[in-house]
C-alpha positions in Angstrom: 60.3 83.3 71.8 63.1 85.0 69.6 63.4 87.5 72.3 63.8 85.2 74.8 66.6 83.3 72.7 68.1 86.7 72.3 68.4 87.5 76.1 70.1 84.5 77.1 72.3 85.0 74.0 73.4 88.2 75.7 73.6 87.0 78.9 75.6 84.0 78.1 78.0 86.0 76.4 77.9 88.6 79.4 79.1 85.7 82.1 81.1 84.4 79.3 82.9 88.5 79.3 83.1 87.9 83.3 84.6 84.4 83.8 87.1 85.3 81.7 87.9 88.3 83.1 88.0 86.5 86.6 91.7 86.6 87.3 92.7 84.7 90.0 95.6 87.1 91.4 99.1 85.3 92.8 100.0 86.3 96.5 103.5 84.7 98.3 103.3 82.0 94.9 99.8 81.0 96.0 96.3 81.5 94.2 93.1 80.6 94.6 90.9 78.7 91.8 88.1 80.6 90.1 86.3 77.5 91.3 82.8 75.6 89.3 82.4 77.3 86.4 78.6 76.0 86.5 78.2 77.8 89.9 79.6 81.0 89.1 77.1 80.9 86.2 74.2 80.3 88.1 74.8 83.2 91.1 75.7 85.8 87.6 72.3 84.8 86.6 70.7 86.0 90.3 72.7 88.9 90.3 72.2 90.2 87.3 68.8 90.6 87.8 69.7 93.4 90.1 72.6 94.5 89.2 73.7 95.2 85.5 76.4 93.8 84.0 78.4 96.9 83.8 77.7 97.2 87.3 79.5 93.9 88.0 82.3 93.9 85.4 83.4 97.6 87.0 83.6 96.3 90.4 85.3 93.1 89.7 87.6 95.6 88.5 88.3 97.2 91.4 88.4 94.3 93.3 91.2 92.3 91.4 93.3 95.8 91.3 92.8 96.0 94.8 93.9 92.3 95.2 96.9 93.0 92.9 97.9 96.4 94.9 97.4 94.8 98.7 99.0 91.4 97.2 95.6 89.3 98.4 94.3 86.0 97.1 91.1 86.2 95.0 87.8 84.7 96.2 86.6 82.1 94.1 84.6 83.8 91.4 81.3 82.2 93.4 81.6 83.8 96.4 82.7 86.5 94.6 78.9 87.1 92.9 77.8 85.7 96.4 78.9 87.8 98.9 77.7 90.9 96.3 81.7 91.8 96.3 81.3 93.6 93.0 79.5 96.5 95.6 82.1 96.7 97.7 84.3 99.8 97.5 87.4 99.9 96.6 87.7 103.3 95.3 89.3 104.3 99.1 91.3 101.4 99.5 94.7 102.5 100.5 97.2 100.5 98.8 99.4 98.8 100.9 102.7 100.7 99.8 100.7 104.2 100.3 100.0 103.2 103.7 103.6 102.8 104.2 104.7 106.1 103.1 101.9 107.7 105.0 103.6 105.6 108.4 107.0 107.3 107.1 105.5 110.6 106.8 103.8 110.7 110.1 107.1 109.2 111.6 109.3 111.6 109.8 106.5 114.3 111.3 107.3 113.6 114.7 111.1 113.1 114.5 110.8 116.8 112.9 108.4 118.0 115.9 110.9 116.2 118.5 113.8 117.9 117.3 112.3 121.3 117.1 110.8 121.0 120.7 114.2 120.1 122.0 116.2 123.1 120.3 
């Protein structure tokens, strides 16, 4: 019974680590809610008998850097643990200002190729 005490001890303190670190990020002055607490709670409490909570925090993460970098709302922090989001991965995620350079670049490429061609 201790033990048991214990584990949801931990585990409270776990979604407590998560729902706090559940930063709704700002996109043309607009944000999203984190949404029901109580429901966020509940779906951390499936999940993390899959996943660990490492697992999760790491790829929240991600996906609120990723958010921040491609300026794009945040789910609410239940869809977020329902639609297993914390999986996804955003390690290749081109941010959107790379993206633009790389469009320069290739542009820039063909100007070069065009002028060469015609000399």
């Amino acid at each position: 019974n201790d033990n048991d005490n214990e584990k949801k001890k931990v585990l409270s303190k776990n979604f407590d680590k998560f729902w706090n670190f559940y930063t709704p990020i700002e996109c043309n002055r607009r944000t999203v809610a984190k949404g029901s607490k109580s429901d966020a709670e509940k779906l951390y409490k499936q999940k993390i008998i899959k996943h660990s909570h490492d697992k999760i925090m790491s790829g929240l993460e991600k996906y609120l850097n990723n958010c921040k970098n491609n300026g794009q709302l945040t789910k609410q922090a239940s869809q977020f643990l329902k639609k297993d989001t914390f999986l996804d991965n955003f390690d290749s995620a081109i941010v959107k200002s790379d993206q633009d350079k790389i469009d320069q670049d290739k542009t820039r490429s063909i100007q070069e190729a065009y002028k060469l061609f015609m000399e």
